[in-house]
C-alpha positions in Angstrom: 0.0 0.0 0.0 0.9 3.7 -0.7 -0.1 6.2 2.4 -0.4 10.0 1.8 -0.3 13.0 4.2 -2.4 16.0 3.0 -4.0 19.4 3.5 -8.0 19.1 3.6 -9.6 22.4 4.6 -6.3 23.7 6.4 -6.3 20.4 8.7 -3.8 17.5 8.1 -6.0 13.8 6.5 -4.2 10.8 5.3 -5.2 8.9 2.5 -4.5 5.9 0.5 -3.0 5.8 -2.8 -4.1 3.6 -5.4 -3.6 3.7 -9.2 -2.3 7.2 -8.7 -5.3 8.7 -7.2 -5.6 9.2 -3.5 -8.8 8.2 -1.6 -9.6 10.1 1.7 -9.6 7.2 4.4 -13.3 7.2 6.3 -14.3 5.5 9.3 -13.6 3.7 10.9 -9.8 4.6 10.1 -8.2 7.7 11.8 -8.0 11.0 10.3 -4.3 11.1 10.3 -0.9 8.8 10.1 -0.1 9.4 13.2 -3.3 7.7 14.4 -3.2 4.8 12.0 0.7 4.3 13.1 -0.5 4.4 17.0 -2.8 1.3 16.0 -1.3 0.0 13.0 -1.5 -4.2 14.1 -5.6 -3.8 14.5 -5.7 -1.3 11.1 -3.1 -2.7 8.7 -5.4 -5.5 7.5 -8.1 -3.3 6.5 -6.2 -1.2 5.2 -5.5 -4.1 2.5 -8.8 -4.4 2.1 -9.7 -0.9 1.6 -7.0 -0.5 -1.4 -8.5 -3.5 -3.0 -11.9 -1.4 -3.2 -10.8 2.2 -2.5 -13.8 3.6 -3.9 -16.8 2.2 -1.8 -19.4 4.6 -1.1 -19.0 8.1 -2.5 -14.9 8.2 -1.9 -14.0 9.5 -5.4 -10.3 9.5 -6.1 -8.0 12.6 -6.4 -5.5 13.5 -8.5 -2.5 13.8 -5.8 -1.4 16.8 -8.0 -4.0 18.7 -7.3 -3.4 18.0 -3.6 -1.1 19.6 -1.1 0.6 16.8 0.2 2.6 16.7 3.6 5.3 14.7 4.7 3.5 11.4 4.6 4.7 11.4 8.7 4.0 15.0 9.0 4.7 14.8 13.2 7.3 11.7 13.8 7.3 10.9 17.5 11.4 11.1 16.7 13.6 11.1 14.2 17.1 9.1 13.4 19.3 9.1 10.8 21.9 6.1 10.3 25.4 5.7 8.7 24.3 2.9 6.7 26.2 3.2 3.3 30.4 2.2 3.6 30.7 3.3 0.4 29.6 6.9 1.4 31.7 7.1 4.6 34.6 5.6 2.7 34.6 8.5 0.1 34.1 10.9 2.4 37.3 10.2 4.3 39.6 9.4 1.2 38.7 12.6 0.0 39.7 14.2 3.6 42.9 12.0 3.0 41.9 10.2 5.8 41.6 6.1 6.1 38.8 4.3 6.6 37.4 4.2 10.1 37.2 0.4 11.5 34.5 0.9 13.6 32.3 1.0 10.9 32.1 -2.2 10.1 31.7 -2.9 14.2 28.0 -1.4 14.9 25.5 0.8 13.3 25.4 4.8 14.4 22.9 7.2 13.8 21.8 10.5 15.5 18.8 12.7 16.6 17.9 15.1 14.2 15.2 17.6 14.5 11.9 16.1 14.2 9.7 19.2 14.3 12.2 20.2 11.3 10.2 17.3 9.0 8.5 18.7 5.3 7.5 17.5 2.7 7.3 18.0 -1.3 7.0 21.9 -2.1 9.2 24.6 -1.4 12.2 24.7 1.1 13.1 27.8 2.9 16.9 28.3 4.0 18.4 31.0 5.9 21.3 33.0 4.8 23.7 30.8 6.4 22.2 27.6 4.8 23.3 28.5 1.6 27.3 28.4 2.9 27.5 25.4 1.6 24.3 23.9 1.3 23.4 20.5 0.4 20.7 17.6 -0.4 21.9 14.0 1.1 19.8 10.8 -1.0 18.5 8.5 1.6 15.7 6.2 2.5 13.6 6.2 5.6 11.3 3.8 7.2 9.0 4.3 9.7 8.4 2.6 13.4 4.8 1.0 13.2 4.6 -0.6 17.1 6.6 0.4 20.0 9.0 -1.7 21.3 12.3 -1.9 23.5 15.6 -3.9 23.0 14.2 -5.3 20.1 16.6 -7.6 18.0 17.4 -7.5 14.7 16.0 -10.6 13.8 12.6 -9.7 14.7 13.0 -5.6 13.9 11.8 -5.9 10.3 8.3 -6.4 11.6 8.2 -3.2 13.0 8.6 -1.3 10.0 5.7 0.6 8.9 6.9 1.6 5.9 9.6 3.2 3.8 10.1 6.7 2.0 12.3 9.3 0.1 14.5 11.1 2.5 16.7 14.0 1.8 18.6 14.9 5.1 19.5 18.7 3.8 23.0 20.0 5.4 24.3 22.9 5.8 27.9 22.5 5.7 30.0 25.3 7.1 27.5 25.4 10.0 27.9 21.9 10.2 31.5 21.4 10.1 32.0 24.8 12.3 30.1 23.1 15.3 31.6 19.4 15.0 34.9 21.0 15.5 34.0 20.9 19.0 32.7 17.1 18.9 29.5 18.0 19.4 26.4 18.0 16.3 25.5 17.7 13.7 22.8 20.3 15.1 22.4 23.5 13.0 24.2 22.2 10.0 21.1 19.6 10.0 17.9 21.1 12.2 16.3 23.3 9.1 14.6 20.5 7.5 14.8 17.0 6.5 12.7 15.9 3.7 10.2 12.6 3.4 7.8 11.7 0.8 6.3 11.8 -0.9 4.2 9.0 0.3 5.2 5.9 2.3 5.1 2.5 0.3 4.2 -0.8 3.1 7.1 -3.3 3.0 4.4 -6.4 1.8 4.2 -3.7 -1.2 8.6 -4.2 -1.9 8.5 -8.0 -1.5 8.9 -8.2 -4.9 12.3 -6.6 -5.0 13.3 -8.3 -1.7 17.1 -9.4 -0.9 19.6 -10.6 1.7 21.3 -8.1 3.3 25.0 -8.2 3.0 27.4 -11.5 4.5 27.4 -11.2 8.2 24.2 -8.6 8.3 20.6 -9.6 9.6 17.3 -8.3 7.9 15.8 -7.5 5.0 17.5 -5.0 2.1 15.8 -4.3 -1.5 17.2 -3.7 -4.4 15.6 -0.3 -5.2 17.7 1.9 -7.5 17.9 5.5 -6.1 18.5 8.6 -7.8 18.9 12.8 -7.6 18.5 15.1 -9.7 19.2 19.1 -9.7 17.4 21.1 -11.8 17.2 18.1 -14.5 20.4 16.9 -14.4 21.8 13.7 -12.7 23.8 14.2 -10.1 23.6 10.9 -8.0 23.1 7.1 -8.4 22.8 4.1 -6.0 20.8 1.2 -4.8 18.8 0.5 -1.1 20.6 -2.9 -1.4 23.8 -1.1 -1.6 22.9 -0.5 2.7 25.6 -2.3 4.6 24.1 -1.8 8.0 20.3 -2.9 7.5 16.9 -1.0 9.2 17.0 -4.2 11.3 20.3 -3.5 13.0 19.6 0.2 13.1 16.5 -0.6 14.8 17.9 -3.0 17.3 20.9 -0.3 18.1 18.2 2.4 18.9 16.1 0.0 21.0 18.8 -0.7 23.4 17.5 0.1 26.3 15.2 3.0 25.0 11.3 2.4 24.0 10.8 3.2 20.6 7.5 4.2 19.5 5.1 4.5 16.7 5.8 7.2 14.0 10.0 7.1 14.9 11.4 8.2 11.9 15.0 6.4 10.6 16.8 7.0 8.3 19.7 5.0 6.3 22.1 8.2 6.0 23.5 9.0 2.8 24.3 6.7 -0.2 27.6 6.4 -2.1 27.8 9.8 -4.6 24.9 10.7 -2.5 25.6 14.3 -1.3 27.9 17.1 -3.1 30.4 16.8 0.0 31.1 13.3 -1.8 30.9 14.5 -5.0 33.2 17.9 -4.5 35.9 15.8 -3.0 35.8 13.1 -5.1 35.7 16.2 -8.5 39.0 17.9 -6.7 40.7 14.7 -5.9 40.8 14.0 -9.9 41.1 17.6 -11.1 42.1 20.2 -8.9 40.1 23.1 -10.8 36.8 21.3 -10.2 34.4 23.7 -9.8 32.8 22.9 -6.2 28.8 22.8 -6.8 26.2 23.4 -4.0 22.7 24.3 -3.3 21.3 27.9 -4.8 18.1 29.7 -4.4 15.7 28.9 -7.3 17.6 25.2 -7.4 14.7 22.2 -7.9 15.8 18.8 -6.1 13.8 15.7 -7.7 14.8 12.7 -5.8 13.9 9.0 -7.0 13.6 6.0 -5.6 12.2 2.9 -7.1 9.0 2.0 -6.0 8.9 4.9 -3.6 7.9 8.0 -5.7 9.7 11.1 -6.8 10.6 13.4 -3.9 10.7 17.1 -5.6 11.4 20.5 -3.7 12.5 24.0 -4.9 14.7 25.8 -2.7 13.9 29.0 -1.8 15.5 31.9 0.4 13.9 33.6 3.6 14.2 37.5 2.8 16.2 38.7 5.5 20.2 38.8 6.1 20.2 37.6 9.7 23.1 35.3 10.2 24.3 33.4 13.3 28.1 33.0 11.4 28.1 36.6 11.8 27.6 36.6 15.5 30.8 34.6 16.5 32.8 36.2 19.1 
């Protein structure tokens, strides 16, 4: 199944996608994801049902592009984001001149970003000091469907909801200036992080279903992943490309913390994933590359297969308030 966030009369509805039109969900569902996540063993089977006949009664489908569409977890109870892709981490430090970290390959990381920071497709608003450097990151997300508490990874798959789009925007001078200290990444990160545009239900992916890699527990899928900035490819990868899976992320987080329904994860970035990567990787092979980052009027179109198109223009607040400015 395919889940959607929306706007209906200035208050937030979910609805259900099918055959690309979206049906508001009626009783005796919830109004909203959050709800439906809160109770998800007791609504997830009719929820099958009701996309098998999504238009009983006088539910008429809409065109979702006639709809303004939220995050499809427009509130997440919390929100993660892994270190999931070697390839990624192992670019990034070449490029610093640095070798790769061994602990790595020793436990999954993640942390807290700013969950009250979550949008959706649409315009982006950045600060002044965002666009120092700014940048999109191409991830994948899932979402927490039951609580739970030291949960293990061989039994962590069944407490994903479902997965999304994610694009953890970063601010880079703000977020190298404050991890200079050890601490973050904060403000480089808290602005906005980006899911949609809808959330796909794994019995949905069991098609492209595979193992994880040797000496990993749960499930991967082999879901090709792409960005694009206005039009032009800039990154390629594949979900099954994750070396640390949702499982193990999932059974790191739970240690000894209760994890609840509507915590947002997500995978961190994949390899070529981020213009960090792709600015070290350009100056490593020609030292004129031309760095490239984020500008006002700049349209990000993320895709992942069998998730959507995530697509956001980047705009500029109108004001010249900076916090880089302020330092003492």
């Amino acid at each position: 199944m395919k889940l959607v966030s929306f706007l209906k009369e200035g208050k937030e509805q979910v609805g259900l996608l099918v055959n690309n039109e979206v049906y508001e969900m009626q009783d005796p569902f919830p109004p909203t994801m959050a709800g439906l996540l809160e109770n998800w063993d007791m609504y997830h089977p009719l929820l099958i049902g009701a996309a098998q006949q999504p238009g009983q009664g006088n539910n008429r489908g809409m065109d979702p592009a006639g709809l303004r569409l939220l995050a499809p977890v427009p509130h997440p109870a919390s929100c993660r984001d892994g270190y999931a892709f070697r390839q990624h981490v192992a670019a990034a430090r070449r490029n610093r001149k640095l070798p790769m970290i061994p602990e790595f390959d020793q436990y999954p990381i993640f942390y807290f970003t700013n969950h009250g920071g979550i949008q959706g497709p649409g315009p982006v608003k950045c600060m002044p000091d965002h666009f120092q450097k700014l940048d999109f990151e191409l991830e994948i997300a899932i979402v927490i469907c039951r609580g739970g508490r030291n949960i293990r990874a061989a039994d962590a798959d069944t407490y994903i909801g479902g997965l999304m789009i994610m694009n953890d925007l970063s601010a880079r001078t703000l977020q190298m200036e404050e991890m200079l200290l050890n601490l973050g990444p904060a403000k480089g990160k808290d602005f906005s992080t980006i899911i949609g545009p809808w959330l796909v239900t794994p019995d949905e992916l069991a098609f492209c279903e595979t193992a994880p890699k040797p000496g990993h527990t749960g499930k991967s899928w082999n879901l090709a992943m792409r960005c694009f900035v206005n039009g032009k490819q800039v990154s390629s990868g594949n979900v099954q490309e994750m070396d640390w899976t949702f499982a193990e992320l999932i059974e790191r987080a739970s240690y000894g913390v209760d994890l609840y329904p509507g915590d947002v994860i997500g995978s961190g970035t994949v390899g070529t994933g981020c213009f960090l990567e792709l600015n070290g990787t350009g100056k490593l092979a020609d030292p004129d590359y031309r760095e490239q980052w984020l500008q006002p009027g700049d349209t990000v179109r993320m895709e992942i297969e069998g998730l959507g198109v995530l697509e956001n223009t980047i705009e500029r607040e109108d004001t010249a308030y900076s916090i880089l400015e302020l330092k003492k």
